[in-house]
N, C-alpha and C positions, 0 to 999 in steps of 0.2 A: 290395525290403524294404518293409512294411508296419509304419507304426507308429502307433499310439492315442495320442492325451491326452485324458485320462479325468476328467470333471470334472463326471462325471452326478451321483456320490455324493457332496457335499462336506461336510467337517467343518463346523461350523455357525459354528466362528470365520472359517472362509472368507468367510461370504457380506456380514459389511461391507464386508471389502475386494476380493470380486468382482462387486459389482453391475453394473459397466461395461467394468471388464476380466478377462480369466480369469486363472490361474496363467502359463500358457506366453506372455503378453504380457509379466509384469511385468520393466524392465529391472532386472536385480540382476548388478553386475560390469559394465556397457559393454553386457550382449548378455542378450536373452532366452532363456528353453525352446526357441522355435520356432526363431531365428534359428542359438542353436546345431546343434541337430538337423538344420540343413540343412546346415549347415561338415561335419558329421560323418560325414552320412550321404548326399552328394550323389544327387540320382535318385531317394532313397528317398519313398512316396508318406504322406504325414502326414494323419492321420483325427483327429476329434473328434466327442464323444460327452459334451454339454451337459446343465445341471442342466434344459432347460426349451426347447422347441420356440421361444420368443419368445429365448432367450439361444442358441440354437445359431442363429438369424435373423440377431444380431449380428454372431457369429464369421466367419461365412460371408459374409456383405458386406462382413467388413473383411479378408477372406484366403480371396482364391475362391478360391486355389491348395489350400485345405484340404478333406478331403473327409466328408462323413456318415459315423459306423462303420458300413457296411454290411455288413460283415464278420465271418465267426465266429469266424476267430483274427487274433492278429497278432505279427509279432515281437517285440515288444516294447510293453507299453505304461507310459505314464507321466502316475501318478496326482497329482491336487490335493493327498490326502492326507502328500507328500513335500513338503509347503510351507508346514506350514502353522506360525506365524510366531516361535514362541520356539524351534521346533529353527531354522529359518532363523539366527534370530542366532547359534547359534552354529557356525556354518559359513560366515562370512566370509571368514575365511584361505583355506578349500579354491574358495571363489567367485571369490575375486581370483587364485587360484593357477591356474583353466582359464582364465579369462579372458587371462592368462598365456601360455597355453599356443596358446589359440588363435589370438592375436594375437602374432606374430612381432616385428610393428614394436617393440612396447613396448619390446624389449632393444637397440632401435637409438636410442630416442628419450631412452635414460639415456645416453646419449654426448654427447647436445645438448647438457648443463647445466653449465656448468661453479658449482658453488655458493660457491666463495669469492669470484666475480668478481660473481653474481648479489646478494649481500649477503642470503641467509637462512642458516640454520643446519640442520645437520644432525645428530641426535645418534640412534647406533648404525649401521649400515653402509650405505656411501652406493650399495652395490651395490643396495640393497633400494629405493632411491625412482627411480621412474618420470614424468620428467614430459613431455607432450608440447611439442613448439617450438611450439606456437600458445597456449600457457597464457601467464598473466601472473604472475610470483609477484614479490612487493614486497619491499625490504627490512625485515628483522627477524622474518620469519617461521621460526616455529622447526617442524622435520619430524624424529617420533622414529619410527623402525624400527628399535627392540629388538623388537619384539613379534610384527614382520608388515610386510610390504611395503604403501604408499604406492602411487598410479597417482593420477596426475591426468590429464586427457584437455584434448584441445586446445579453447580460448578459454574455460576456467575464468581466473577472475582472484580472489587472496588478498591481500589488503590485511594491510596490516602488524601488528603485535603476536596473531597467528594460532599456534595453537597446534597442530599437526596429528597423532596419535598412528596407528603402524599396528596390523592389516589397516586399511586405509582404499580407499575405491574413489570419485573424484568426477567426475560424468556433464562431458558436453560444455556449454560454455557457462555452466556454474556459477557463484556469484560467493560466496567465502567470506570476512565481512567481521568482523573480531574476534572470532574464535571457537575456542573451545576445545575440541576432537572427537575423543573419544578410546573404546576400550575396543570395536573393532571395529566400522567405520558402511559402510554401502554408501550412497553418496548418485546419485541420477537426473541427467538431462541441464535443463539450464535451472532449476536450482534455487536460490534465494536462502538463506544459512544464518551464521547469527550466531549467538552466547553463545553456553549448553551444551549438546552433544551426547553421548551416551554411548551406545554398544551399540545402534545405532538403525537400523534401514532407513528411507530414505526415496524414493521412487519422483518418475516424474519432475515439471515443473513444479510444484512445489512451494514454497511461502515456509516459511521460520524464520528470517526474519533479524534479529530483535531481541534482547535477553535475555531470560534463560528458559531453564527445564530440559527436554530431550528427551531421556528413560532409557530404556532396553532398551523401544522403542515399535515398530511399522511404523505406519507413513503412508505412504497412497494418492498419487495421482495429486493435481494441482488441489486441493495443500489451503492454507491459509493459516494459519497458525499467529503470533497477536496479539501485539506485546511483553508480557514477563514472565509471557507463559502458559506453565504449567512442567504437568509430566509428577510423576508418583509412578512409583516404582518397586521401591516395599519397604513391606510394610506395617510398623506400628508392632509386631508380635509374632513378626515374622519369619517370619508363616505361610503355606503354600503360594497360589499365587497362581491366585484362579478368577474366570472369565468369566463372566455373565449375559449372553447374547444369544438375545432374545425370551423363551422360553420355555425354553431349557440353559441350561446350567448345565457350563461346559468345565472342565476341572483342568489347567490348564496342566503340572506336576509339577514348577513352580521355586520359588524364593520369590523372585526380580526379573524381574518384568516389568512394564512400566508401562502404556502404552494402545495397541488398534486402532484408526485412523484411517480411515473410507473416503472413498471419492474427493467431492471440491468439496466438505468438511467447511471450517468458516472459526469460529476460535476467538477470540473479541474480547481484546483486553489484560488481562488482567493474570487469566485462567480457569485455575483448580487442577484438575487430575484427578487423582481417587485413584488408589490403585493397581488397574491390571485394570478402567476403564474403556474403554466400548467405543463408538465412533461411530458409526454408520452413515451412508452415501450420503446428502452433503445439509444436512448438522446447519451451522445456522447460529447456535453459541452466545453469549450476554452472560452468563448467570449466570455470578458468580465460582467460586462449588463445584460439581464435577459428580463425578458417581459411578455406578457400574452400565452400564445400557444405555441409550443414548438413541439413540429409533427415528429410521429416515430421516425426513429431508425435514423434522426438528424446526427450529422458527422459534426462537428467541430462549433457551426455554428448555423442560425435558420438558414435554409438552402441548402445546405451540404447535404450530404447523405452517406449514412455507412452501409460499405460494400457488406452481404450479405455474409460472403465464405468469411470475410474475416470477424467479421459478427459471431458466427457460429464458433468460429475458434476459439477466441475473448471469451467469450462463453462458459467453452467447454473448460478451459482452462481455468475460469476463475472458481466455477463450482467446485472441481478436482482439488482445490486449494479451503475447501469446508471436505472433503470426503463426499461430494455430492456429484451425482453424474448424469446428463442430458440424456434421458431415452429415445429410441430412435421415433416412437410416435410423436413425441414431443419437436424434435428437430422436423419432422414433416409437416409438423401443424405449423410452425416459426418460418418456414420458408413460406407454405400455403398462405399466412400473414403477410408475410415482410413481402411478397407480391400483391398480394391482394391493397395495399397504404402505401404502394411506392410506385403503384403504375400511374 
């Protein structure tokens, strides 16, 4: 079996948040595009077919098992355009439900927990919450699955007065500390998350661990998100919710959506985004109001810009602080970028 992920033609709200990574990378539910596609399809040979000969460079150094489309048909293939990020939200339920599916343990690890003895609460059916034995949940945390099933994955830790609402999906290693999460959130592996969350993707190594509103948003990889920096997610006329990134002009078709986050974006305390603000790769903001598009690699506020070596640095040093390290194709592909968006 031959199969494509197609990621030459991307929708334009894609390319904040694929600068560095592609669609079939991003973890959403425990497991990526690729990693499912291989559960599913053992044997079968997997092709890609890149917006750009320096980003299919990337791919390909980071998953040599992938191959060039060289190919005139295939059986199947699977586009960016099935990702792209307000229909995402609202397919949580059916994300955590293959996730589900494909991971057998989960129905073994809802055996582990006994929740009267553990001291949190559980409100609607305790068949629906999944937690693994390596998680830590604290007393007084409350877990509702009226709505959608709960998964917590092994060495998350939830500190008390936690409010946790399902579809909910939270990565390995996670640490959720007073925080109120509700209305369908997929959260990444190694991700820090506090105050309020709502309707949110967040991908993995990630910070939100402070107060502050995060509304029907996706956020990248490596982002950091300042106390009391809050999210918009409704405009004041209730009017349909559109993107400016560069040059488009996207119509989302909702009227809640809040913002695009791309990856190593860092939001200083206490930074407002309207609604249907867009980040790109890089943005390192202080102004408190932000609104529209603000381009990669922005320093402080729109117009600024951050110097490249010290970008690299930030970088390297913030990963090293997960155990994580920049490889050197990677920093070649980041410079090849941060010239190619800043000339």
């Amino acid at each position: 079996m031959n199969l494509l992920l197609d990621d030459s033609k991307r929708n334009p709200s894609l390319e904040p948040l694929s600068r560095f990574h592609s669609f079939f990378e991003w973890n959403l539910g425990g497991i990526t595009l690729l990693e499912k596609l291989e559960r599913k399809y053992p044997g079968a040979k997997i092709y890609y077919k890149g917006p750009s000969p320096e980003f299919e460079k990337l791919i390909f150094n980071r998953y040599p098992h992938v191959l060039p489309a060289n190919l005139e048909s295939f059986d199947s293939i699977y586009s960016s355009d099935s990702y792209l990020p307000w229909e995402l939200l609202g397919t949580v339920t059916s994300i955590i439900e293959d996730t589900l599916t494909l991971e057998k343990d989960w129905k073994r690890f809802r055996q582990k927990y006994k929740a009267k003895q553990s001291g949190f609460h559980i409100v609607g059916k305790e068949k629906h919450l999944y937690i693994h034995p390596g998680a830590t949940i604290y007393p007084g945390v409350v877990f509702d699955t009226t709505d959608g099933p709960i998964l917590i994955e092994d060495g998350v830790k939830i500190s008390s007065f936690s409010f946790l609402e399902g579809p909910l999906f939270v990565g390995r290693d996670s640490q959720i500390d007073n925080a109120r999460i509700t209305g369908g959130c997929l959260i990444g592996n190694q991700c820090r998350i506090g105050g309020e969350v709502e309707n949110s993707i967040i991908l993995d190594y990630t910070n939100k661990h402070h107060e502050g509103f995060l509304g029907h948003s996706f956020v990248s990889t490596w982002v950091n998100l300042g106390a009391l920096s809050t999210t918009s997610d409704l405009k004041n006329n209730y009017g349909i919710v559109k993107l400016k990134i560069g040059d488009s002009l996207i119509n989302t078709g909702t009227i809640k959506f809040g913002s695009l986050i791309g990856p190593f974006t860092k939001l200083a305390i206490g930074v407002m985004s309207n609604t249907g603000t867009v980040f790109d790769i890089a943005s390192n903001i202080v102004e408190s109001r932000i609104q529209g598009y603000v381009p990669a690699f922005t320093w402080i506020r729109p117009g600024g810009r951050y110097r490249l070596e010290e970008y690299l640095f930030d970088t390297k040093k913030i990963m090293a602080r997960r155990g994580m390290n920049l490889f050197e194709f990677e920093e070649e592909y980041l410079r090849k970028l941060y010239g190619s968006l800043t000339e």
